[in-house]
N, CA, C and O atoms as CSV, one atom per row, in Angstrom:
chain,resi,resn,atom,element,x,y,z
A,1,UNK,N,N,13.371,-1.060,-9.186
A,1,UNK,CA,C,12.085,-0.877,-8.509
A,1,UNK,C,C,12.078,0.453,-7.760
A,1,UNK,O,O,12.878,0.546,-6.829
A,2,UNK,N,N,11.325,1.450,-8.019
A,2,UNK,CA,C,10.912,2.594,-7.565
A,2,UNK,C,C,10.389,2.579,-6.221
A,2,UNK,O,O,10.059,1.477,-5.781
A,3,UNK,N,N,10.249,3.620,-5.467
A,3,UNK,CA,C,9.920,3.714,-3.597
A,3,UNK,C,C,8.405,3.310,-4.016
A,3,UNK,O,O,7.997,2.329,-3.394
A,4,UNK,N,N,7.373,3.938,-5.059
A,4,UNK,CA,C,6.105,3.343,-5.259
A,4,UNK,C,C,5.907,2.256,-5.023
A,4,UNK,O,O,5.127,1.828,-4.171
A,5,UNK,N,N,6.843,1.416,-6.018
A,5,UNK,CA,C,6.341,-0.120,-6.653
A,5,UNK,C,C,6.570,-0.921,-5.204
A,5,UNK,O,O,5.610,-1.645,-4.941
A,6,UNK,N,N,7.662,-0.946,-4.187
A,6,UNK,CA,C,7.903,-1.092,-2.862
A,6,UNK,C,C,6.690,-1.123,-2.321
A,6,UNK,O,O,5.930,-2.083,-2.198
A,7,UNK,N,N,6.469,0.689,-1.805
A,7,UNK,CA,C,5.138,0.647,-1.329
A,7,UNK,C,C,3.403,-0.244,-1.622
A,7,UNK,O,O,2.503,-0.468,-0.812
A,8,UNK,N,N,3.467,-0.453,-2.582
A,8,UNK,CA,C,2.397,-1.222,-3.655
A,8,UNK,C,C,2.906,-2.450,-2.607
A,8,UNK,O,O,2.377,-2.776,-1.544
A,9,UNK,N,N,4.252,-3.094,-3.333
A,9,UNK,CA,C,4.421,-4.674,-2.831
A,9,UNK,C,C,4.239,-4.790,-1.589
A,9,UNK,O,O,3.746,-5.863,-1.243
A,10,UNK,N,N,4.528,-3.850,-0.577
A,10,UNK,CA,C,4.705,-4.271,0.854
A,10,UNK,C,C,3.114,-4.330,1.086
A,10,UNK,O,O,2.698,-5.364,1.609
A,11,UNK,N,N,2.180,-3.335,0.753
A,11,UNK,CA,C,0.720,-3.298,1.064
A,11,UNK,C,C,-0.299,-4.060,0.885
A,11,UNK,O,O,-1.228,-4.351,1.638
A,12,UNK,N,N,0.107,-4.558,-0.864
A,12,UNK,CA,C,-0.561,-5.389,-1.457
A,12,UNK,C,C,-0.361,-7.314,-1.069
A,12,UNK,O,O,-0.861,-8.291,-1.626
A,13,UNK,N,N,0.663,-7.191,0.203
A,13,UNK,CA,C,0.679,-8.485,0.570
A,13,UNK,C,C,-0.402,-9.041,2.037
A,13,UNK,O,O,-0.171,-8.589,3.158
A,14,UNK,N,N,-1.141,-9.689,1.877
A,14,UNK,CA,C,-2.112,-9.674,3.195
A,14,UNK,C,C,-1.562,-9.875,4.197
A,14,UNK,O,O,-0.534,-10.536,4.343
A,15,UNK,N,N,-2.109,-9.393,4.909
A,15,UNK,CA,C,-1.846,-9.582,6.446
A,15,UNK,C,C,-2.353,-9.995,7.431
A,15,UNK,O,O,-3.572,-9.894,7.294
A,16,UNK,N,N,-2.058,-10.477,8.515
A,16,UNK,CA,C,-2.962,-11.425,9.644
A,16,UNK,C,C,-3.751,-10.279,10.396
A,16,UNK,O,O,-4.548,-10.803,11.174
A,17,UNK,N,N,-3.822,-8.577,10.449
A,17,UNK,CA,C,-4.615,-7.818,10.971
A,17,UNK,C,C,-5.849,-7.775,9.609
A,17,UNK,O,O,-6.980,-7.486,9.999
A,18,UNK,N,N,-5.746,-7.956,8.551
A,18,UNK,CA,C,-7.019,-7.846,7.466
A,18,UNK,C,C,-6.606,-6.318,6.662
A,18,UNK,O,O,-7.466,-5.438,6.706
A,19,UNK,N,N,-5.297,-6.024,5.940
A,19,UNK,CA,C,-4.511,-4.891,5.863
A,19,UNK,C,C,-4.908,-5.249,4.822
A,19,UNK,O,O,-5.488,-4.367,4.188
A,20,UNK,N,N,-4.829,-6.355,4.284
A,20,UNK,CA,C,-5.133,-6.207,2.556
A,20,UNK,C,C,-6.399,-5.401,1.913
A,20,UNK,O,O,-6.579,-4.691,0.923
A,21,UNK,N,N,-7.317,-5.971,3.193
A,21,UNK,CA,C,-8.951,-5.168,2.787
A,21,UNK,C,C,-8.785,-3.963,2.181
A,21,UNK,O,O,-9.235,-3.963,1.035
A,22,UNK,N,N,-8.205,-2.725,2.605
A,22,UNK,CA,C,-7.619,-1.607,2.697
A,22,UNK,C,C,-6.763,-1.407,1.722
A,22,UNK,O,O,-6.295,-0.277,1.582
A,23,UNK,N,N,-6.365,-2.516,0.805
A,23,UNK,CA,C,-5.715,-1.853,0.071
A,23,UNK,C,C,-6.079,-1.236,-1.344
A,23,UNK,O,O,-5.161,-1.369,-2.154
A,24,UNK,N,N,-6.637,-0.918,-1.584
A,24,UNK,CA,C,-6.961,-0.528,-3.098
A,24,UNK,C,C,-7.061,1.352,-2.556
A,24,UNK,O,O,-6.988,2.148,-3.492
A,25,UNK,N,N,-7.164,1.744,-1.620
A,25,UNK,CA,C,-7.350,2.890,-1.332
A,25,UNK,C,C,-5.931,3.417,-1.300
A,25,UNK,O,O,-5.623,4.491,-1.818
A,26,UNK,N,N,-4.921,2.476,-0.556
A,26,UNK,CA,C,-3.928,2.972,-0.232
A,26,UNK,C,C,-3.078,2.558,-1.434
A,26,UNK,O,O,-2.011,3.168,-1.360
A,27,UNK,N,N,-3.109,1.968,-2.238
A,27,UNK,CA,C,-2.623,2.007,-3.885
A,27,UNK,C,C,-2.967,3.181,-4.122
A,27,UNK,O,O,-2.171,4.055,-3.781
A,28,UNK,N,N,-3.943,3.493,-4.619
A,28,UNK,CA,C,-4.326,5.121,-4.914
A,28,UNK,C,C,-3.515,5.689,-4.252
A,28,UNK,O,O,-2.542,5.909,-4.973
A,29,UNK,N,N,-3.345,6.102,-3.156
A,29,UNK,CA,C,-2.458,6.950,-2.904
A,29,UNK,C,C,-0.904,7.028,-3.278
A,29,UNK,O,O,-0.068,7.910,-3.469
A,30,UNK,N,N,-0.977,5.458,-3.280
A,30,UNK,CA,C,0.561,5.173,-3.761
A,30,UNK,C,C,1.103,5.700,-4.937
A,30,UNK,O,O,2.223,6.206,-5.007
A,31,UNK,N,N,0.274,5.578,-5.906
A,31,UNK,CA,C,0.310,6.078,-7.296
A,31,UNK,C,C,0.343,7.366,-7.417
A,31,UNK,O,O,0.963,7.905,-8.334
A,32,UNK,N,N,-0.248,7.955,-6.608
A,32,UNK,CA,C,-0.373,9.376,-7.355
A,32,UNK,C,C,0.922,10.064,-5.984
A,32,UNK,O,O,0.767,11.200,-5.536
A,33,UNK,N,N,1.649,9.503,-5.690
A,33,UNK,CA,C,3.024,10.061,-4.850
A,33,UNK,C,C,2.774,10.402,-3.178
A,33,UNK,O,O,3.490,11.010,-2.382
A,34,UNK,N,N,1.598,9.817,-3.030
A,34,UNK,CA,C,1.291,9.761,-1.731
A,34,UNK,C,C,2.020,8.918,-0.806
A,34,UNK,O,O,2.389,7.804,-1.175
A,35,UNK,N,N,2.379,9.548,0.920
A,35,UNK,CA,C,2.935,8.687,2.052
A,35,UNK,C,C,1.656,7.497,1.727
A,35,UNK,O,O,0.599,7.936,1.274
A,36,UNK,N,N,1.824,5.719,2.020
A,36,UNK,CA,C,0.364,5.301,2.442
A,36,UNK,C,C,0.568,5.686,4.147
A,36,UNK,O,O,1.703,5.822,4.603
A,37,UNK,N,N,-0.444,5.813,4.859
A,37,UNK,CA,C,-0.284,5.963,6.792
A,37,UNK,C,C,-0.164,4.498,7.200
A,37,UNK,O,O,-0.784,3.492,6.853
A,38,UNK,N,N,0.938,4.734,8.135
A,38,UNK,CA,C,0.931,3.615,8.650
A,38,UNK,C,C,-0.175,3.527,9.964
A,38,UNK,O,O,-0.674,4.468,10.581
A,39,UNK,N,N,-0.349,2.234,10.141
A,39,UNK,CA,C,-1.395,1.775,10.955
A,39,UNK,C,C,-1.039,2.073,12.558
A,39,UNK,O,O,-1.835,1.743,13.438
């Protein structure tokens, strides 16, 4: 598993602040070799 696929899993799991909402943006970034920002 690559630092991406990590990043993806850790983001793409919901969260009790509503982090998941947010995620399809911060996939994009993930993919194309982007930090995602942390909150």
């Amino acid at each position: 598993m690559g630092p991406t696929e990590i990043v993806i899993a850790t983001f793409a799991r919901p969260g009790p602040t509503g982090r998941q909402a947010s995620g399809p943006p911060l996939l994009k970034k993930a993919s194309l070799g982007e930090r995602a920002p942390e909150p």
